[in-house]
N, C-alpha and C positions, 0 to 999 in steps of 0.2 A: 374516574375521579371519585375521592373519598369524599363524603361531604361528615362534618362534627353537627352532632346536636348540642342540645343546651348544657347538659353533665361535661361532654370534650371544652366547651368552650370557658366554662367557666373555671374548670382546672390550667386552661390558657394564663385567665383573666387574675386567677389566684396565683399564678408562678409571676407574672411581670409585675405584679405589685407590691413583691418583697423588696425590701430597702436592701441598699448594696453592703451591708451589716449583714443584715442578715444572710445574705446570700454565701457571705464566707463561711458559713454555720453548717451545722447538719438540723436543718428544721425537723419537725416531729408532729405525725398528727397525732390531737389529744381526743378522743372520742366520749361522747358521753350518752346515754339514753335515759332519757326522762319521762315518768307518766304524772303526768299531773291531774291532780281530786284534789275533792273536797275532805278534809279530814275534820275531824272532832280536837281542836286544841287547847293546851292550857298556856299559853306565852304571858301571863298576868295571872297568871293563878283562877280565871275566869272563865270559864267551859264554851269554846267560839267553835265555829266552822271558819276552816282558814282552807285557803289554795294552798297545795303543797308539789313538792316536786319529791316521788318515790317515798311519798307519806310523812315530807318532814319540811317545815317552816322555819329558818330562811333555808333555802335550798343550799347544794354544797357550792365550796367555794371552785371555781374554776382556776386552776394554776398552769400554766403555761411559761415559754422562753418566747421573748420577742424573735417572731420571721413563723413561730408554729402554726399551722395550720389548726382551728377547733372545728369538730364536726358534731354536731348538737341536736338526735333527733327529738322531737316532742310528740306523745301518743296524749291528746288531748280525754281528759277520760273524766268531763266536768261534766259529763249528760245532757245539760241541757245550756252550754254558755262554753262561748266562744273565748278563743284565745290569740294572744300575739306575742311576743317578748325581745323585750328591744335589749341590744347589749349595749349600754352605755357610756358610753368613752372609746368605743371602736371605730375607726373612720370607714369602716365598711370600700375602700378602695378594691372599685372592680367587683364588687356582689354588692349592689343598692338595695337588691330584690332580700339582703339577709338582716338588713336594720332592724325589723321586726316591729315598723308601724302602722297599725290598722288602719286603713283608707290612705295611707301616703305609699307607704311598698309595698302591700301585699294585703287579699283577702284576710281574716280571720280564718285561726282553723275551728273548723268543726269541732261540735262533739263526735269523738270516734272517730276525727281522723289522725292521719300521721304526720308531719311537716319535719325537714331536716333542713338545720339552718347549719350552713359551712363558710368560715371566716378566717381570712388571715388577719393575728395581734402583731398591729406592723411597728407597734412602739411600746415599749415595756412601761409600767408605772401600776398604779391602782386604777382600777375601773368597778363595775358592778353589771350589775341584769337585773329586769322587772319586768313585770307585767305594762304593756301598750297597748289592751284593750279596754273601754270604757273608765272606770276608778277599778282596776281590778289590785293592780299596787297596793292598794291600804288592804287587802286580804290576804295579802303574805306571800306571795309570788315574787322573790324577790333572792338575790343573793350578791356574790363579790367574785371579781375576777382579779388576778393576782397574774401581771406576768413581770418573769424577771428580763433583764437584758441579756442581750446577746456578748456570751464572751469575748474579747476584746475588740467588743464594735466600739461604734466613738459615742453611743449613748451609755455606755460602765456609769454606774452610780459614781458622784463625786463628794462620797463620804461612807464610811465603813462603819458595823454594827455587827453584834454578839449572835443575835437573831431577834424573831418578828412574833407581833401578833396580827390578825386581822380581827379589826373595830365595826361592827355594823351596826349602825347608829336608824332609828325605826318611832313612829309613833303609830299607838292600836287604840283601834275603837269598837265597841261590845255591841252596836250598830252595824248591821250587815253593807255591804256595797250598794246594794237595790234600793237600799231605804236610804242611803244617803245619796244615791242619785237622783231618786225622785224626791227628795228633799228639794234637791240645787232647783229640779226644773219645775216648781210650783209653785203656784201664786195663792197668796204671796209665797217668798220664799221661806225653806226651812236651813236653818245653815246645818251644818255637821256637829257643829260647837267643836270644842277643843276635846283633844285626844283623852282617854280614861289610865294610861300608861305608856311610859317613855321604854321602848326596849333595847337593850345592847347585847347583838347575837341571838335577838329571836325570843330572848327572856326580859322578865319585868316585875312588876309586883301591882296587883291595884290595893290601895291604900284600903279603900273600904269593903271589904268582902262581907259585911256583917250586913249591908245593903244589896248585894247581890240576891238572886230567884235562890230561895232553896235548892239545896246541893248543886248549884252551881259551880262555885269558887270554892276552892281546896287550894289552902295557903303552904299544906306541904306536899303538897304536884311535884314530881320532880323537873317538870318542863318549865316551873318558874323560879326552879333554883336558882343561885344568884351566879354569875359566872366570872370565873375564877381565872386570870392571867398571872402564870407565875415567873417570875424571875430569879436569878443569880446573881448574892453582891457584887457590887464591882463591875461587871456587866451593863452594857450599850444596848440598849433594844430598840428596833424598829416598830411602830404602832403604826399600821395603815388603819383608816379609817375614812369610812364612805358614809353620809347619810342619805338613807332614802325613803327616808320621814315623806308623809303627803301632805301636811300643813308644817308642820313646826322647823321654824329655825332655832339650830341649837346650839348650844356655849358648851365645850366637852374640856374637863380638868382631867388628872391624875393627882389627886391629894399630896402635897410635900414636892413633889418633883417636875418642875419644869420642864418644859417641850421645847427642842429645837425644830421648828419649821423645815423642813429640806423638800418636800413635793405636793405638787397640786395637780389634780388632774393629768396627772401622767408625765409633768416638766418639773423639772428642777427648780428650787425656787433659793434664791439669794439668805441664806441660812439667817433666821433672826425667833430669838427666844419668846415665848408669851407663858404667863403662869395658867391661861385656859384657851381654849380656842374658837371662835366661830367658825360655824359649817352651818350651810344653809342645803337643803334638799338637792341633791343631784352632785353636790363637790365630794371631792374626797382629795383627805391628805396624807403626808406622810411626815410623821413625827421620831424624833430623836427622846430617848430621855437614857438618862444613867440613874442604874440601881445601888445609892448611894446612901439611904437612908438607913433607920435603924431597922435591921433587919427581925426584930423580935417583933413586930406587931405588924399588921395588916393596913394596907389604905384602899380609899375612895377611889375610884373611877367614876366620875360623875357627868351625868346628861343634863341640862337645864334648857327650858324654851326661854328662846328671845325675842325682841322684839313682835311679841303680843303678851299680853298678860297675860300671866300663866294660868291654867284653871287646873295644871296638873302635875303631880309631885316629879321630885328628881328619878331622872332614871339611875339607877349604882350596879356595877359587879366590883370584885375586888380585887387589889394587887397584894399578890403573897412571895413572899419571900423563902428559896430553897432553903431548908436547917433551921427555919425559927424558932421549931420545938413545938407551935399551935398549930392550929387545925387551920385547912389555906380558906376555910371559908367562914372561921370566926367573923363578926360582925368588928370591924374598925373601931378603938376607943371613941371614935371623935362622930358627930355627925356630917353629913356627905356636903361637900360644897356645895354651896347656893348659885354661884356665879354672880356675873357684875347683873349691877340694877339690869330689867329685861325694856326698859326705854331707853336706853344708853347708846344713841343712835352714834356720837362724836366716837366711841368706843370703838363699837363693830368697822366705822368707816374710817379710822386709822389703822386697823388690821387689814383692811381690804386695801387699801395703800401701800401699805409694808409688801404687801406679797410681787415679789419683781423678778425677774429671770434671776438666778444663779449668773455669775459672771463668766465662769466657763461654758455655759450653756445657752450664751444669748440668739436668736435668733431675729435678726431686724426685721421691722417690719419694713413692708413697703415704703417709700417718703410719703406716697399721699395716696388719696381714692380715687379712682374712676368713678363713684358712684357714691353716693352720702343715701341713706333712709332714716330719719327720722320717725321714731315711732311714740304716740304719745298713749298711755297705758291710763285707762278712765274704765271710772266702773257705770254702767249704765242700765235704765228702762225702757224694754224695747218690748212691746204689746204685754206692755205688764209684767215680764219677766224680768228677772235682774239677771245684767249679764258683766261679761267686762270687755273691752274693745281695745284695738291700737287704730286710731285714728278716725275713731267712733265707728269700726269695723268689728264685730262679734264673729270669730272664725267658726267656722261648721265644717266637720269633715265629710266629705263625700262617699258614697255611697260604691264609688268604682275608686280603687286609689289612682292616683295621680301617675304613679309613675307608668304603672299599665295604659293606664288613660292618653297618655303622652305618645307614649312610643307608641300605640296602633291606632293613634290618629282622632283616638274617642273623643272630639272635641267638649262633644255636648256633654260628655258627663260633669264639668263644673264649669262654674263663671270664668269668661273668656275675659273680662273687664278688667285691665289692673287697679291693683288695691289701688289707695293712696300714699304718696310717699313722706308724706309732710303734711304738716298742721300748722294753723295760726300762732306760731311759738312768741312771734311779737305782745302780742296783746292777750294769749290765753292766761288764766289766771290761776294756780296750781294749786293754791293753797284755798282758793273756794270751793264751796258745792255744788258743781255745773249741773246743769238740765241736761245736756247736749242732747238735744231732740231728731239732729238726724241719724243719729245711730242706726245701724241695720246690722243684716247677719249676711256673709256671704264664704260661699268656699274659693273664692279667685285666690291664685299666689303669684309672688312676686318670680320674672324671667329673667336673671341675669346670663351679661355676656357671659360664653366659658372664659375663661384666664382672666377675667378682671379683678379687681381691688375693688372693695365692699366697703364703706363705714356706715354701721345703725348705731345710732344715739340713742336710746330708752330713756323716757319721762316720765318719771313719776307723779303724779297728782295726787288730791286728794280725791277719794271715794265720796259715796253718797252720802253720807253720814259726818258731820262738820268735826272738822282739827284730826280728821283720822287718814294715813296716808301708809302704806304696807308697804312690807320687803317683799320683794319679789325676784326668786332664782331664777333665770333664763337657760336655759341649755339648748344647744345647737348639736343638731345631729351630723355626722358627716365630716365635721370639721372640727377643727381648734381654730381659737383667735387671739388677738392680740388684744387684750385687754390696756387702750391707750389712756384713761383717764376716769374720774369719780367728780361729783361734784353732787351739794345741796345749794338746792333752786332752780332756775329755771334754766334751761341750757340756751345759748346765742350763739348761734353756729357763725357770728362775724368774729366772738373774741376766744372762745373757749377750745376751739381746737388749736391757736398756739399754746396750750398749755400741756397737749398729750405727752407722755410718756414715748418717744419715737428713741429711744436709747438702749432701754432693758423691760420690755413690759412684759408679764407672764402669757403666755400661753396658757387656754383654757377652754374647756368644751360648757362650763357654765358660771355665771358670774351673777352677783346680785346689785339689785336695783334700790338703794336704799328709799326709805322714806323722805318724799318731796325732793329726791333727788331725779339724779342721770350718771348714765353709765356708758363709754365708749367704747366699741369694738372694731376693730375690721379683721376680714380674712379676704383668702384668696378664692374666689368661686370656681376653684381648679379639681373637682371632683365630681365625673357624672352624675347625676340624679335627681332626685327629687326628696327634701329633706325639711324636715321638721323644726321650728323655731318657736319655742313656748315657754311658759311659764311653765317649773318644774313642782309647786301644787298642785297637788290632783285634782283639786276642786275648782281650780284656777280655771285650767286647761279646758275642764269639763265645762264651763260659764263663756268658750272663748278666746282665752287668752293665747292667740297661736297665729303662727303666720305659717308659709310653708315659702322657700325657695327650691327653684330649679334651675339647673345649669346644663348644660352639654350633654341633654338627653337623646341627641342624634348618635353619640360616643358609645351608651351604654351597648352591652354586646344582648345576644338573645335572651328573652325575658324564659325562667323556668316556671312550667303551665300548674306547677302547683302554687304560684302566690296567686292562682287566675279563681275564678267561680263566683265571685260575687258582682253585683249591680251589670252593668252593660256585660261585663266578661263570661254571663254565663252561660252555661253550653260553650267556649271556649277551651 
């Protein structure tokens, strides 16, 4: 008898989880090998050490066809600091161990070693990759994945364009990772403050270079040249666009020309016009515009933070036009859009409304839950540190990940206790400034059945600090959900769940939590693993803000001994 190791089984585990789309294809693996350092950057015109992938920040784009197999090795070559990288928007179906979340699937790799992560893109749209170890994200570890559909599967785009760009939306800070880590974890706290430059593509400009260290900032670097998207009169162009900003929520225009909405996160979305857009850290869209304007001058492409005050100028590259006779990187007559007021909460959460399945592309959700979780989002002091909690739970990730932990029985590597599922929502008071004194920190995660129906509710509150209450992006690893409903104030799970969205709601791997609002989701908990649920701030994350679910981790197949080496796993 033959018996398969972990390489036989998991190429099993990759062939039965192509969609039957796909199947009628001829898939393709896309291979890539990466080494990632520390390089000397200018992305702001400001002399930084960024993490690069093959010496360049944002790393390249990943392009693929829905059903492709990617095979992604990474030679960690940082010296002395560890690494992960999660690909986001990928459901990871059948490789859990390839999500690339440090303490949830898999050890850290080394400095000096090797890890190959291999993935089937089992549904076309826009996604991205980053960094998932510590705040390593905000150092530039970061890129976009583009896959298309599968020829005449039944996901074909349901709208037709000239051709595309890809928009990678970014904020940079002239503060290294170390120091804003050990900022978050001191007492008192140091915050990060707001970003020094907004980048689009990896470029930026910082406004004041005349205050930068001697010979630092070099305004004509070519690495902060401004970047150039060109078009063809008359012509339909597709703009995908991902932010993967670690603080800033952002408002993104194209100066003069209107965006038609058509995708979110990888779904189709019910076509509806806006003259700028919000995206909040972790989303990405796909937009429509016609190159219709006058073609002899140049426009704006404009980045703006919302919903915080801004402490930092617009990001801009430019839209040029083929034949206009000037130069495609002339400065714009006009100055770069502002975008709408950055308090403008009734704004962003009308946009977040608008966004609903495409009518050809609905997919129902379930009629109702097996399971409701409430989660209420409070920022706390717990032995002097400031942290942030859901249910006055501070999440800590463990030391042995989870999913290894799970499948060989490691009990004791984290709290066996379940979190809580619920809070006083009757009488808790959202818009004051709680003490909440029993606040703790624990790494326990929530056990769901496999195959059930999930609804978590997100509540927003107000922080420590009086009348101040944050956006906060969520993203779910593993999964898409159905985004059933929005609301500001206090949620009442006896009236406000006849009001979801159980008709056409988007699909989405992350969704935001407005200020002194809630936000509804459900998904199906029908994917082995062990999977990540957090706030998509890096600094959030890093304070806390994180739950983890598990589902049908008896399902998963053999675990590969290179996610293994750390905390209880080693010598394993």
């Amino acid at each position: 008898m033959v018996t398969m190791g972990w390489p036989q089984r998991l190429l099993c585990c990759l062939f039965l989880s192509l969609s039957l789309s796909a199947l009628t294809a001829r898939a393709a693996t896309r291979r890539y090998n990466w080494d990632i350092s520390y390089q000397f950057k200018h992305p702001d015109c400001v002399r930084k050490l960024a993490v690069t992938i093959n010496g360049e920040t944002p790393g390249p784009i990943i392009r693929a066809t829905q059903g492709d197999t990617v095979v992604v090795t990474v030679k960690n070559s940082l010296l002395t600091e560890n690494v992960a990288i999660h690909w986001h928007g990928i459901r990871q179906i059948g490789t859990p161990w390839a999500d690339g979340t440090e303490g949830v699937t898999q050890c850290p790799i080394l400095p000096g070693d090797t890890f190959t992560y291999t993935f089937v893109v089992d549904r076309p749209g826009t996604y991205m990759y980053h960094a998932h170890y510590g705040m390593q994200r905000s150092a530039g570890l970061n890129g976009m994945i583009v896959v298309a559909s599968a020829k005449g599967g039944r996901d074909a785009e349901p709208f037709e364009y000239d051709g595309e760009h890809a928009v990678l939306l970014n904020d940079w800070w002239h503060k290294s990772t170390y120091e804003q880590a050990a900022g978050l974890a001191s007492v008192p706290l140091v915050w990060v403050g707001e970003p020094q430059a907004l980048l689009i593509n990896g470029r930026g400009r910082f406004v004041n270079c005349s205050t930068a260290a001697a010979g630092s900032c070099n305004a004509t670097h070519p690495e902060c040249a401004t970047p150039v998207f060109a078009v063809v009169p008359g012509r339909t162009y597709r703009f995908r666009i991902a932010s993967v900003t670690s603080l800033s929520a952002l408002n993104f225009e194209i100066e003069g020309h209107p965006m038609t909405v058509v995708e979110a996160d990888g779904h189709y979305v019910k076509p509806f016009v806006v003259k700028n857009l919000n995206i909040y850290s972790g989303e990405t869209y796909s937009v429509l515009i016609k190159a219709d304007q006058n073609p002899k001058r140049n426009y704006w492409l404009a980045s703006n933070v919302v919903s915080r005050k801004p402490g930092t100028p617009t990001g801009t590259a430019i839209l040029s036009y083929y034949g206009s006779g000037r130069s495609p990187r002339s400065p714009p007559p006009t100055t770069p859009p502002a975008g709408p007021a950055w308090n403008d909460t009734t704004y962003r959460f009308k946009q977040s409304v608008a966004t609903v399945a495409h009518p050809a592309h609905v997919e129902p959700p379930p009629p109702r839950a097996d399971r409701t979780i409430l989660l209420l989002n409070t920022q706390n002091k717990i032995d002097g540190h400031i942290k942030w909690a859901l249910n006055n739970i501070s999440f800590s990730l463990p030391h042995t990940p989870y999913l290894v932990a799970m499948k060989r029985g490691l009990l004791g590597a984290f709290d066996q206790r379940p979190p809580p599922e619920t809070y006083d929502h009757r009488s808790y008071d959202i818009y004051a400034v709680q003490k909440n004194p029993n606040a703790t920190t624990s790494d326990a995660l929530y056990r769901l059945r496999f195959g059930s129906v999930v609804d978590v509710v997100l509540q927003n509150a107000n922080s420590l600090g009086a009348n101040n209450s944050e956006t906060h992006p969520w993203h779910l690893h593993g999964h898409d959900f159905w985004v059933l409903g929005y609301g500001i104030g206090r949620f009442d799970p006896a009236v406000h769940p006849a009001t979801y969205n159980l008709k056409d709601p988007i699909l989405k791997n992350t969704v935001a939590v407005h200020p002194y609002g809630w936000t509804a989701l459900r998904f199906k908990a029908d994917n082995p693993g062990v999977w990540a649920f957090h706030c998509h701030i890096e600094a959030h994350f890093f304070m806390g803000m994180g739950i983890v679910f598990e589902e049908g981790i008896e399902r998963v197949g053999l675990l590969p001994p290179e996610i293994m080496g750390c905390g209880a796993t080693k010598g394993h």
